[in-house]
N, CA and C atoms as a LAMMPS dump frame, in Angstrom:
ITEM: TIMESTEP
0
ITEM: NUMBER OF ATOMS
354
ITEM: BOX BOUNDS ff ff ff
-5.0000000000000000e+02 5.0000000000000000e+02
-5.0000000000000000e+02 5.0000000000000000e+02
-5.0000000000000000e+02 5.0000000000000000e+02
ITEM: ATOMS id mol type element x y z
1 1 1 N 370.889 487.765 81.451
2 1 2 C 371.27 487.633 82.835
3 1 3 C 372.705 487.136 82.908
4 2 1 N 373.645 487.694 83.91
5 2 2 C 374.923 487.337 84.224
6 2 3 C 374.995 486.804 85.406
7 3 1 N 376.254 485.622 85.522
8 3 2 C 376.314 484.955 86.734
9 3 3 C 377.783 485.873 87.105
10 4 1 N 377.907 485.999 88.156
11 4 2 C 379.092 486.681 88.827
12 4 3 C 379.445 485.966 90.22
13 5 1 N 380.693 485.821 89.353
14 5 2 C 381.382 484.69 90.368
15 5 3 C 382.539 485.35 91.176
16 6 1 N 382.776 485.23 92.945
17 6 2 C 383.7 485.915 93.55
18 6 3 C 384.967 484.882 93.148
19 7 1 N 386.142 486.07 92.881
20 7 2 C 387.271 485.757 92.518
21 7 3 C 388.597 487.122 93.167
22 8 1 N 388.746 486.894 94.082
23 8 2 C 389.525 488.007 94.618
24 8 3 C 390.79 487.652 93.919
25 9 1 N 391.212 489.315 93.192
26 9 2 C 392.57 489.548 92.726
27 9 3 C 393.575 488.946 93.584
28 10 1 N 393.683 489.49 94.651
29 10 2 C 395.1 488.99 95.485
30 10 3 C 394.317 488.465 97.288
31 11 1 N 394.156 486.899 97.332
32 11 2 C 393.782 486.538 98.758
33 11 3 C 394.335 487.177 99.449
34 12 1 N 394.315 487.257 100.662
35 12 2 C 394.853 487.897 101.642
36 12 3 C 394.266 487.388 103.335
37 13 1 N 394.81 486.423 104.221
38 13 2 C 394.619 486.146 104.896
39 13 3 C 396.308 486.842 105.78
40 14 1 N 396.371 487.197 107.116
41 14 2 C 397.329 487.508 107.366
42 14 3 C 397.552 487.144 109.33
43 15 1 N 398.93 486.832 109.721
44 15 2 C 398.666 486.473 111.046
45 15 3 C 399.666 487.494 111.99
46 16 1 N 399.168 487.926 112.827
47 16 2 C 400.015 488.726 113.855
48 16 3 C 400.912 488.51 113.957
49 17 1 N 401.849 488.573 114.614
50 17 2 C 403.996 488.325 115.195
51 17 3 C 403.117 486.744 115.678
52 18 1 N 402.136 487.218 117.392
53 18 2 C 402.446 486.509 118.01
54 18 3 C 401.269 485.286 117.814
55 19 1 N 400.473 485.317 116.703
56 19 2 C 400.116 484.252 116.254
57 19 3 C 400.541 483.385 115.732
58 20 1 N 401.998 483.481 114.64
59 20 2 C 402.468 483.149 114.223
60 20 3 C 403.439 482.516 114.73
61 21 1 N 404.058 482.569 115.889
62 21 2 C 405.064 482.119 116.404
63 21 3 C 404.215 480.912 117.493
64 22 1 N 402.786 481.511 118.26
65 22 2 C 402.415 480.042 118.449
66 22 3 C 401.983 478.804 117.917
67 23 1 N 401.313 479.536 116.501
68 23 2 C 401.044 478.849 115.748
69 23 3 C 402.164 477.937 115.215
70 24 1 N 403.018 478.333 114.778
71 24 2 C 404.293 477.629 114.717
72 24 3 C 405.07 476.751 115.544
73 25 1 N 404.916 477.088 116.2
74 25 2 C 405.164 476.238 117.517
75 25 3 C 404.358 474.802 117.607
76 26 1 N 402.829 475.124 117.583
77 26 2 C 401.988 474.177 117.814
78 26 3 C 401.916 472.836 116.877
79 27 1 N 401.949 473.792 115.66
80 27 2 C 402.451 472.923 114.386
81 27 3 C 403.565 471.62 113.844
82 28 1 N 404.9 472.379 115.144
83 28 2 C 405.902 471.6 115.248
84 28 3 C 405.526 470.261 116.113
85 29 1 N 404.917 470.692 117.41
86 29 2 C 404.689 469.707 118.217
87 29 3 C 403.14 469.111 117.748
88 30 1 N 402.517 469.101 116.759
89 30 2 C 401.721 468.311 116.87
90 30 3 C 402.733 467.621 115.189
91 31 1 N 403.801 467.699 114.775
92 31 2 C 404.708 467.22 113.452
93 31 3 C 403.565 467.437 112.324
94 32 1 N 402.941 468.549 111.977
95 32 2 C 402.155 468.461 111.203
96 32 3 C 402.856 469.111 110.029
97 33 1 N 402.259 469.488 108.675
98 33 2 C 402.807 470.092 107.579
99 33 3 C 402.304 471.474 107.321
100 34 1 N 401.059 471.902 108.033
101 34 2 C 400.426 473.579 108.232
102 34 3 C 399.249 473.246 108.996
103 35 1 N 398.243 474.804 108.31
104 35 2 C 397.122 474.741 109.153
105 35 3 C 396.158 474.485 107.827
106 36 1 N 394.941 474.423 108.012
107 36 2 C 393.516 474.499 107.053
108 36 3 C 392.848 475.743 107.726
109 37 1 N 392.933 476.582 107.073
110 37 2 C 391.284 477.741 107.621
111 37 3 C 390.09 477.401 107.029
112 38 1 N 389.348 477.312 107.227
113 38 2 C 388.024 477.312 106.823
114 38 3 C 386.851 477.782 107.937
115 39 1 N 385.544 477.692 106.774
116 39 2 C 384.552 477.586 108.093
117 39 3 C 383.698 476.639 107.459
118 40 1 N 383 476.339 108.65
119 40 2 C 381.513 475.646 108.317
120 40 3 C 380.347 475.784 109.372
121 41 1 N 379.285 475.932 108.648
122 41 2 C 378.141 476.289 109.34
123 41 3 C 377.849 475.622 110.477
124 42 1 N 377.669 476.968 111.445
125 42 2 C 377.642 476.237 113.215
126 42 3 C 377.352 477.179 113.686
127 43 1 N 377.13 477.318 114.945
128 43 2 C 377.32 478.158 116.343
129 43 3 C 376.088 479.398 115.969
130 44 1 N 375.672 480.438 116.636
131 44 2 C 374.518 481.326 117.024
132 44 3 C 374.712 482.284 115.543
133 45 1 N 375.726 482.416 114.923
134 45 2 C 375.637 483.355 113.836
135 45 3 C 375.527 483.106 112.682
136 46 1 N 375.717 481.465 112.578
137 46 2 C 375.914 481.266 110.98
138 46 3 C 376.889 480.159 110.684
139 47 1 N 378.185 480.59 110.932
140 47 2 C 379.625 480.172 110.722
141 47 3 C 380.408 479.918 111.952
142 48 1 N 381.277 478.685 111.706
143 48 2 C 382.355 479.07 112.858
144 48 3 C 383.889 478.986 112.136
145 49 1 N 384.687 479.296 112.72
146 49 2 C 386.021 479.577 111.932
147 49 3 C 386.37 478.172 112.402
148 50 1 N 387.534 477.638 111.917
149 50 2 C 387.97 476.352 111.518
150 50 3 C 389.508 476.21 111.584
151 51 1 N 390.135 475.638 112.448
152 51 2 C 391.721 475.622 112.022
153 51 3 C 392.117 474.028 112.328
154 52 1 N 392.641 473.529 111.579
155 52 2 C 392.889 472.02 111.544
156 52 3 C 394.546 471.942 111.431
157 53 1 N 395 470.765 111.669
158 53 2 C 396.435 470.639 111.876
159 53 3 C 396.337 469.829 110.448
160 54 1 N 397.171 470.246 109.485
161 54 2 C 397.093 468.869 108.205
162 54 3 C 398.1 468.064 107.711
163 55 1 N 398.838 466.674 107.493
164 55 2 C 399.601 466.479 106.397
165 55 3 C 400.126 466.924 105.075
166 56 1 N 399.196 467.661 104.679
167 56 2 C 399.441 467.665 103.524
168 56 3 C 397.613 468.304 102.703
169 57 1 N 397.777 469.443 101.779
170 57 2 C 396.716 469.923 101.816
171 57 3 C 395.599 468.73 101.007
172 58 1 N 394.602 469.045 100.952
173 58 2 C 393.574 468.149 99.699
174 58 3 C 393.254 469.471 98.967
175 59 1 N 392.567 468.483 97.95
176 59 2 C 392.368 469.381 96.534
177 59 3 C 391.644 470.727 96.878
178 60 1 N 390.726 470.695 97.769
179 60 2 C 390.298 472.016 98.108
180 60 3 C 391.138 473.081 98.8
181 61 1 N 392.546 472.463 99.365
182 61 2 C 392.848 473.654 99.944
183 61 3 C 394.103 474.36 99.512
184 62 1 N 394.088 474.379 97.998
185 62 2 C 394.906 474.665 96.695
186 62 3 C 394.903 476.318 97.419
187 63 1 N 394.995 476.859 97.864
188 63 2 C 395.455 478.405 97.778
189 63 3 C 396.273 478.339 99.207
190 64 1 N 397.763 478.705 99.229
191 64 2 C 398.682 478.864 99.958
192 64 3 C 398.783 480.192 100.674
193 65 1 N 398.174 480.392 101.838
194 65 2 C 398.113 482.244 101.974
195 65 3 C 399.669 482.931 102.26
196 66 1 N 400.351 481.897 103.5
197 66 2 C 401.547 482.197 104.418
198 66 3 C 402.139 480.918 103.779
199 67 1 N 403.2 480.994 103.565
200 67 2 C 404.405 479.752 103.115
201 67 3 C 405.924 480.095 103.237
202 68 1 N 406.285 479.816 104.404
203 68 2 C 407.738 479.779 104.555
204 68 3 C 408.729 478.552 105.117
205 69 1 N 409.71 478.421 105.351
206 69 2 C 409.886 477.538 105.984
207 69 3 C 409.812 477.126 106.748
208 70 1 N 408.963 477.714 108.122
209 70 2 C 408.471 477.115 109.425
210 70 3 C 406.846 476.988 109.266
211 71 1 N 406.188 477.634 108.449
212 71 2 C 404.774 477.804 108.565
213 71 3 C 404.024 477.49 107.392
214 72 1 N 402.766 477.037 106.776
215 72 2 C 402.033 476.793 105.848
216 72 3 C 400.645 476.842 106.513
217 73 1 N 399.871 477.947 105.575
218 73 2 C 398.624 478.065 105.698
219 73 3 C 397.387 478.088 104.784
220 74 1 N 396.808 477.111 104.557
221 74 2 C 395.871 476.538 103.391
222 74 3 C 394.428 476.879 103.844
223 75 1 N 393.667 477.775 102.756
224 75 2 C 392.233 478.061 103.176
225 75 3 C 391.708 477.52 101.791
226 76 1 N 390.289 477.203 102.293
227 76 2 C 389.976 476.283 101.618
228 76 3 C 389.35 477.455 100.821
229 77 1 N 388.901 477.139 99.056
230 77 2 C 388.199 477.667 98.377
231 77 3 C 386.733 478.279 98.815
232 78 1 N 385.929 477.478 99.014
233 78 2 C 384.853 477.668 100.124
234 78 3 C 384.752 478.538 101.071
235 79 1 N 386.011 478.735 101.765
236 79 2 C 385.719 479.696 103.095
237 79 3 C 386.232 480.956 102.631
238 80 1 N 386.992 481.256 101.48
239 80 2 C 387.919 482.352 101.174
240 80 3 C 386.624 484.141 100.597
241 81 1 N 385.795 483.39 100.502
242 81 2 C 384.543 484.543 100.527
243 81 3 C 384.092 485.044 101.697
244 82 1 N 384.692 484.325 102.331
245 82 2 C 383.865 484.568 104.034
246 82 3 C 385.34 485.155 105.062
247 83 1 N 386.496 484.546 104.833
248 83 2 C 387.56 485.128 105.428
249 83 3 C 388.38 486.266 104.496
250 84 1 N 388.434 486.5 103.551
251 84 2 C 389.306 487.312 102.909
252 84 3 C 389.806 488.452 103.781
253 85 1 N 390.628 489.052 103.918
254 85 2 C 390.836 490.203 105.208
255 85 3 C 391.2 489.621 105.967
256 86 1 N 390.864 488.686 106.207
257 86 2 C 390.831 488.297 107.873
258 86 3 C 391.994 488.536 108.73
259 87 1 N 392.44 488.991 110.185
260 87 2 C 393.761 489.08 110.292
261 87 3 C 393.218 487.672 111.755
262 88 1 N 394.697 486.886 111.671
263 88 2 C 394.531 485.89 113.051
264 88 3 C 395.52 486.002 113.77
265 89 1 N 394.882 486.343 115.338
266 89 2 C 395.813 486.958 116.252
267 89 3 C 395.476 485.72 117.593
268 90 1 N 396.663 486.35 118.031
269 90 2 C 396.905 485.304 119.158
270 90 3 C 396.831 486.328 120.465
271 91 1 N 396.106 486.03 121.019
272 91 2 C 396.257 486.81 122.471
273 91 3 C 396.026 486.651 123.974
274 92 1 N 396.329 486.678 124.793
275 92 2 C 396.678 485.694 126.377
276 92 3 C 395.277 486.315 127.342
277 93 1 N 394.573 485.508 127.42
278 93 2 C 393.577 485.778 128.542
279 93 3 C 393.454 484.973 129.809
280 94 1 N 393.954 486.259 130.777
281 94 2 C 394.189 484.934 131.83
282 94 3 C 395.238 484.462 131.736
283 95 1 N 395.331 483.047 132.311
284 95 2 C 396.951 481.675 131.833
285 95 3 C 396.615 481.189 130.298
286 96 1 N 395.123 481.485 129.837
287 96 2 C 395.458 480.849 128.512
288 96 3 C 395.777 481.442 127.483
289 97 1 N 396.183 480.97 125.921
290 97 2 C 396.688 481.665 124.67
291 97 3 C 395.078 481.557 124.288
292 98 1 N 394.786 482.589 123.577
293 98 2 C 393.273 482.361 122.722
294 98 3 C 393.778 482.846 121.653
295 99 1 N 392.822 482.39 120.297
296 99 2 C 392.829 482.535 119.026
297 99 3 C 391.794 483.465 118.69
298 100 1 N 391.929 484.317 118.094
299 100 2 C 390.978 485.453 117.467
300 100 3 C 391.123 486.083 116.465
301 101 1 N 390.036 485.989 115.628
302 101 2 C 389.729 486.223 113.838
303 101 3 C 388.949 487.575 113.959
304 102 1 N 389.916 488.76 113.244
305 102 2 C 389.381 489.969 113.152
306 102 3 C 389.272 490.138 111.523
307 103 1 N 387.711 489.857 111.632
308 103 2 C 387.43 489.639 109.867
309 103 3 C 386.542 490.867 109.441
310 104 1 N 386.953 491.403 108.757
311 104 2 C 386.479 492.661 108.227
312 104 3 C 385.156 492.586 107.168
313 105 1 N 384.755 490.822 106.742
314 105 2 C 383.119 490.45 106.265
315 105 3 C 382.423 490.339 107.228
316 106 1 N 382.519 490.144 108.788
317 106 2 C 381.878 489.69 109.636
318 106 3 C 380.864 491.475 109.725
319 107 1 N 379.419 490.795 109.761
320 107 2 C 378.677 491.536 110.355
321 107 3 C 378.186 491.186 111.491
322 108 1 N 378.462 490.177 112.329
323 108 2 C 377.911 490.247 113.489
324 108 3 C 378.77 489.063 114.151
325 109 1 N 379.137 488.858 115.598
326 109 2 C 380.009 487.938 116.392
327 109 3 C 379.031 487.488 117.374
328 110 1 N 379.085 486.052 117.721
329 110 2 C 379.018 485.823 119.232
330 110 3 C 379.503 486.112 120.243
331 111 1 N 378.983 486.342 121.209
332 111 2 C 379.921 486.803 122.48
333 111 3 C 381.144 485.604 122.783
334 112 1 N 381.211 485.017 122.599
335 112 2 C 382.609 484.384 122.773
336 112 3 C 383.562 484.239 121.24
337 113 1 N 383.267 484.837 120.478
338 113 2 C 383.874 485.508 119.262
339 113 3 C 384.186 483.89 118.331
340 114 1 N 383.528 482.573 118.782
341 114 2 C 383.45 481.211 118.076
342 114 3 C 382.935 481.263 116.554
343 115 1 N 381.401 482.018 116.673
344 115 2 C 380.113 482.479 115.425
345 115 3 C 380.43 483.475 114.551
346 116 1 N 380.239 483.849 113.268
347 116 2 C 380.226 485.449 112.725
348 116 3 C 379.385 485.079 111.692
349 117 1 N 378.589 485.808 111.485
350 117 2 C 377.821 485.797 110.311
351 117 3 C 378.248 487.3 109.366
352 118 1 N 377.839 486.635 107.913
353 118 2 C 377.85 487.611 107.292
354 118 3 C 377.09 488.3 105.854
């Protein structure tokens, strides 16, 4: 018997123009050092997606997806089976900015697109 362990060749998390520029933005004004992606188990499907403002990453969130000089984006080991693909977009509903994860593992969403199971 073999154990087979996921290890993706090249991560790949990726963010729109205009995610990126609020995201960046937000980052500045909250003086943080990036974001954390992750998930953890919640909401009607399973999972909920996760974005945290951080200092500075911890040991789990050793994989750097986006790194430039305005932006840093750290997903944690843990969630990188569940987001790989993922693209994060920013888009205006209404007066507000919303955040939305178009993840290509997701087999199924909540109607307010919070949940995805997969």
């Amino acid at each position: 018997m073999t154990v087979m362990t996921f290890k993706p060749s090249k991560p790949r998390v990726t963010l729109s123009d205009s995610a990126r520029i609020y995201l960046s933005k937000e980052i500045r004004n909250k003086q943080a050092a990036g974001l954390c992606f992750s998930v953890k188990k919640s909401g009607c499907n399973g999972f909920k997606y996760m974005l945290d403002f951080i200092d500075k990453p911890s040991s789990e969130d050793d994989l750097v997806v986006i790194n430039d000089q305005q932006f840093k984006l750290y997903v944690t080991q843990e969630a990188l089976p569940y987001v790989n693909g993922t693209e994060i977009d920013c888009v205006t509903e209404g007066l507000n900015k919303v955040i939305k994860f178009i993840n290509p593992n997701s087999s199924a969403e909540c109607g307010c697109g919070e949940s995805f199971s997969v």
